[in-house]
C-alpha positions in Angstrom: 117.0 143.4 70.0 120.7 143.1 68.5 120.7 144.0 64.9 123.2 140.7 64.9 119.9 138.7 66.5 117.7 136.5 64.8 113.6 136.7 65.8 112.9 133.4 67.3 111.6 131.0 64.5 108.4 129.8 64.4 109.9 126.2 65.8 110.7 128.0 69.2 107.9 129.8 69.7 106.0 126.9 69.1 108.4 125.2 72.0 108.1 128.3 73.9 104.5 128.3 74.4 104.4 124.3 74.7 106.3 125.1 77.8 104.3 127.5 79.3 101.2 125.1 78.8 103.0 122.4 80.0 103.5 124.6 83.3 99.8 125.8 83.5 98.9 122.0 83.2 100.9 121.7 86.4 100.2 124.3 88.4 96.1 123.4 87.4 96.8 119.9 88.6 98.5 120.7 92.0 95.3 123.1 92.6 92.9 120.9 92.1 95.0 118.1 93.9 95.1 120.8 97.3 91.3 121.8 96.7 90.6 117.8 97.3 93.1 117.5 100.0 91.7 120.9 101.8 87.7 119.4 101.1 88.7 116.2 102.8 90.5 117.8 105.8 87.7 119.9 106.2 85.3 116.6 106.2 87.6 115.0 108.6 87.3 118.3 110.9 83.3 118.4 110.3 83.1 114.8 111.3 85.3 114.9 114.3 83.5 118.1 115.4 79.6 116.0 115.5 81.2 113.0 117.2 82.6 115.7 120.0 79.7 117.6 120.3 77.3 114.4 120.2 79.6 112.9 123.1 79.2 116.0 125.2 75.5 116.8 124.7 75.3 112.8 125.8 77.3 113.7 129.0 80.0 115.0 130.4 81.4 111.6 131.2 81.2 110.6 128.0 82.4 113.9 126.4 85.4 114.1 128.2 87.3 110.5 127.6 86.2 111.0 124.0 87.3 114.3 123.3 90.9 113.6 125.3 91.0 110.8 123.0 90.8 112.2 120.2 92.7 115.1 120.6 95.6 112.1 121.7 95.1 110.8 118.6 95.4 113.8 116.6 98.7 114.6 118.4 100.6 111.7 117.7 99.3 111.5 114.0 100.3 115.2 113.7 103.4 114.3 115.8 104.3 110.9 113.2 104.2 108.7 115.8 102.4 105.3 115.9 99.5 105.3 117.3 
């Protein structure tokens, strides 16, 4: 430090470490925000996964259509197109 420069005052520190909360608040609530996001797309997955495999240990016939089907659906939802 200058011998011209002031320490911060207790004001700005004060501000200082408001700020840095204020960004740990954030960064806390976008994590939890993704964990949910991540936990549902994983549902989605697990769910799409027993109607595939519940289709196939029906039949084949039945396994087939549903699983092109879904994968078409997946595509143009993944691609932003209407479905």
């Amino acid at each position: 430090m200058d011998e011209t420069e002031q320490p911060p005052t207790t004001g700005e520190k004060v501000k200082a470490a408001g700020q840095l909360a204020s960004l740990a608040g954030v960064a806390a609530v976008g994590l939890g925000a993704a964990i949910i996001v991540g936990g549902l797309l994983v549902l989605l997955l697990l769910i799409l996964g027993v109607v595939i495999w519940g289709a196939w240990s029906i039949s084949w016939v039945i396994g087939l259509p549903v699983t092109v089907v879904i994968v078409y659906v997946l595509i143009r939802m993944w691609t932003g197109e209407s479905v």
